[in-house]
C-alpha positions, 0 to 999 in steps of 0.5 A: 436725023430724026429717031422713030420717036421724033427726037433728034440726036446732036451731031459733033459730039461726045459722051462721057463715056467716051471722054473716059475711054479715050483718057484711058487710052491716052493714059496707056500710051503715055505710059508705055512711052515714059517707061522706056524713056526714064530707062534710056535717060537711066542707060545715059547716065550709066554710059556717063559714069562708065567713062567717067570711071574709065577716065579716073583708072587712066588718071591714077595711072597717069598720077603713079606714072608722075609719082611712082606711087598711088594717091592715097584717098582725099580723107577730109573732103578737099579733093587732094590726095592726102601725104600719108595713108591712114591705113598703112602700107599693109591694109586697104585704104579707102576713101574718096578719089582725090579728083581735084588732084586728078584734075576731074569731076568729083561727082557721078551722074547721079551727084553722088561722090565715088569711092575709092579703095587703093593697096596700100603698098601701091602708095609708096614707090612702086617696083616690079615685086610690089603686091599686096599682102593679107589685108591689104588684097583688094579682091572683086567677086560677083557674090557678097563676099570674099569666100565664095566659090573660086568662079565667083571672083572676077579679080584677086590683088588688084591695085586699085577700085573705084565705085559708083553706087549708081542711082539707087542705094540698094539694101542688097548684100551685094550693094553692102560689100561696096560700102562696108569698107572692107577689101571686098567688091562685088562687080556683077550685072545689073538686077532690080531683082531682089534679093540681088539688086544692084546698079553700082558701076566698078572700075579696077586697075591691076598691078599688071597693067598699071606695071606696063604702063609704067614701064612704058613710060620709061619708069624704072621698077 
């Protein structure tokens, strides 16, 4: 088609400006699709190591129904449970699960290796008075650390922890009380806010439960 001034305009194609434009737009909606897509392969990997911890409290279970006792953590990276406990029977003694001995995968879905902290006087034969004591109390709480308020704390004397430091290393004070190797944990909701940020995944088993099971299984305490 002819313009007033005679000049004729190309039909098919697109100018510069478009082209830009256009790549804008596709630059947004990739965008907005990644974003929950890195968030859903992120909620996958936490579901895996979710029941990857579950499958560990049932195996330690399944280890004190087999030995009246708690393993003691793997402390030279072998994947067996050690003889003896470095930090006697009145402290917590923390370390890697021993998941070879558990018959488990020893890294989360992140590659990363689990902690594991355990009561030390759940390391020798188990009866029904068994309890930690001082020092030996694994408490869990929400804040960072064992003294805030009592509705802060999730679980007090449990008989044994283990953690997932999730997929980010957080610099928060909460994330800190999972790794200073100490009886305190914190188990609290997912936040990338700072200063609270934390993404670790805890799993515990009480003395009560691991004492039913164990009467279950027709173990004398």
């Amino acid at each position: 088609m002819s313009t007033p001034c005679g000049w004729t305009r190309a039909q098919g194609g697109f100018s510069l400006v478009e082209v830009a434009i256009a790549m804008v737009i596709v630059g947004l909606l990739v965008g907005g699709l990644l974003m929950p897509l890195s968030a859903q392969v992120e909620q996958g990997q936490r579901d895996e190591t979710a029941a990857a911890l579950d499958a560990i409290r049932e195996a330690l279970i399944g280890y004190a129904i087999a030995n009246r006792r708690l393993p003691c953590p793997d402390a030279n990276g072998n994947g067996l449970a050690d003889d003896a406990c470095p930090a006697g029977a009145n402290r917590v003694n923390i370390g890697a699960p021993p998941l070879a001995s558990l018959g488990l995968e020893r890294l989360d879905a992140w590659g990363n290796a689990y902690r594991y902290a355990v009561n030390g006087a759940y390391t020798g034969p188990i009866a029904f008075n068994t309890a930690g004591s001082g020092n030996g109390v694994i408490e869990v709480w929400q804040t960072a650390n064992c003294a805030g308020a009592a509705g802060d704390r999730v679980a007090v004397n449990v008989a044994a922890l283990v953690v997932s430091g999730g997929k980010t290393r957080y610099p928060s004070a909460l994330e800190a009380e999972n790794r200073d190797n100490d009886r305190c944990f914190v188990s609290a909701g997912y936040s990338t806010l700072s200063p609270l940020q934390i993404d670790d995944l805890v799993r515990w088993l009480s003395p009560d439960r691991l004492k039913a099971r164990l009467a279950a299984a027709g173990r004398p305490l």
